[in-house]
C-alpha positions in Angstrom: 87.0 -129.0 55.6 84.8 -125.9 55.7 81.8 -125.6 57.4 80.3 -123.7 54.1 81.0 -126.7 51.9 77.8 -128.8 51.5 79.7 -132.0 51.0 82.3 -131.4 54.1 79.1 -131.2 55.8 78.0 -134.3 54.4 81.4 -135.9 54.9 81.1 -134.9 58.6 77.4 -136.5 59.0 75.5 -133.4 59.3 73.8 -133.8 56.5 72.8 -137.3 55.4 73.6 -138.9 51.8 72.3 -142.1 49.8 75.6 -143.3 50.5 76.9 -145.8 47.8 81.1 -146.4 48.4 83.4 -144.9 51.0 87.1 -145.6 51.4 89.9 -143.8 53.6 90.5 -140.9 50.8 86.7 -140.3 49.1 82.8 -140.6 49.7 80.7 -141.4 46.6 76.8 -140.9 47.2 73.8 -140.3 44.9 72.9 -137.3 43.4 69.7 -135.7 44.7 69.1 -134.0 41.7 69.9 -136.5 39.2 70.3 -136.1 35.7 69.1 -140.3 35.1 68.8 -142.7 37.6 72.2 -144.0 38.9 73.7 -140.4 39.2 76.4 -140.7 41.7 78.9 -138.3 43.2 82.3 -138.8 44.0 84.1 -136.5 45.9 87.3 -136.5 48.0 88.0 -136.3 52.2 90.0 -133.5 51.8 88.4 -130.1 50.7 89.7 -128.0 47.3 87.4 -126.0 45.6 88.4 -127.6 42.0 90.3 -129.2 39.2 93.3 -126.5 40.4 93.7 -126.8 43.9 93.0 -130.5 44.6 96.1 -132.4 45.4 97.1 -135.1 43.3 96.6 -137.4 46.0 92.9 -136.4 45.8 92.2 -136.2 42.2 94.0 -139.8 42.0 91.5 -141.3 44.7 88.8 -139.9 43.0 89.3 -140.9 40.0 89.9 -144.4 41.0 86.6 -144.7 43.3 84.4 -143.0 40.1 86.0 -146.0 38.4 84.8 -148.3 40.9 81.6 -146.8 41.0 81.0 -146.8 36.9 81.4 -150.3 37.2 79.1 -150.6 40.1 76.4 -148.6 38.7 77.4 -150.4 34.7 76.5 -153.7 36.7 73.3 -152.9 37.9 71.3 -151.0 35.6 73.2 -151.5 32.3 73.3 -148.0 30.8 74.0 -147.5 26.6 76.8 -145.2 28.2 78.3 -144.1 31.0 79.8 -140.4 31.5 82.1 -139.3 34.1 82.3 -135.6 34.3 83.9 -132.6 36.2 83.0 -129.3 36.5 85.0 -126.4 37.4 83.6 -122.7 37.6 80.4 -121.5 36.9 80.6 -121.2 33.3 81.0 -124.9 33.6 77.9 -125.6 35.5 80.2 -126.3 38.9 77.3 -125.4 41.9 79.0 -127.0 44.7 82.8 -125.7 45.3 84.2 -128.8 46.9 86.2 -130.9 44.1 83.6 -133.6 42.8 83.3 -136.2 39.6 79.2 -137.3 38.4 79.3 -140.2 37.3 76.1 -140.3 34.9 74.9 -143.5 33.4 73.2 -142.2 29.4 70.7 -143.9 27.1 70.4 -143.3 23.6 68.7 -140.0 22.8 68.2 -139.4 26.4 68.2 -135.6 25.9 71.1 -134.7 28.0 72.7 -131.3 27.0 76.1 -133.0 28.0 77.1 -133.9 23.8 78.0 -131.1 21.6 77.9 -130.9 17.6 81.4 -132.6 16.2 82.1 -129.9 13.7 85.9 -129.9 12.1 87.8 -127.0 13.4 90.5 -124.7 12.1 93.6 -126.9 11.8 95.9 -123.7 11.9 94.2 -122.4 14.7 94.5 -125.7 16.6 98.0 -126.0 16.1 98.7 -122.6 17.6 96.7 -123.1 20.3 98.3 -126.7 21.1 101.9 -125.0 21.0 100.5 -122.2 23.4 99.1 -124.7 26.2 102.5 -127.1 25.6 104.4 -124.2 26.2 102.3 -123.3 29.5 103.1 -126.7 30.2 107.0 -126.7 30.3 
């Protein structure tokens, strides 16, 4: 926990949430800025700034309450689609360094800059670039 972190603060009750699910591992609460209407956060108890320092305790708990939560927030307002997204760095729109997942219920069309173009990529150049990363991997 830092006392920088926005969400340790919230996690400590400084700073008061919407909360929506706790368990012994993660805090999910809504989003203050929300992209739609059901836009909940899930983060962990224990602080790491992202995908690359959280433990895999951590990312496991989160994972599972987002879950939870999806089905939670699927229940009540019925959404065409459901996204569950993490950020990591600020190219990747990450503004709070304290591991987190959205989970962001989507209409149709709702105008979301989240969905990019499917456009067919260089087979040769995927291929070289898979047995990069599988050798970074090993």
């Amino acid at each position: 926990m830092t006392d920088e972190c926005i969400f340790c603060r919230i996690l400590a009750g400084e700073i008061p949430c919407f909360k929506v699910y706790e368990d012994d591992d993660t805090l999910a609460f809504m989003d203050i800025n929300p992209v739609h209407p059901g836009h909940v956060l899930v983060i962990p108890r224990e602080h790491s700034a992202n995908v690359f320092e959280v433990s895999d305790a951590a990312i496991a708990a989160t994972a599972k309450s987002a879950r939870r939560v999806a089905k939670a927030v699927r229940a009540t307002l019925e959404p065409d689609g459901m996204n569950l997204l993490q950020c990591n760095g600020e190219a990747a729109a990450q503004s709070v360094q304290h591991f987190h997942m959205h989970v962001l219920p989507r209409a149709m069309n709702d105008g979301a800059s989240l969905n990019w173009e499917l456009k067919p990529g260089n087979m040769d150049a995927i291929g070289a670039l898979a047995d990069r990363i599988a050798r970074a991997l090993a």
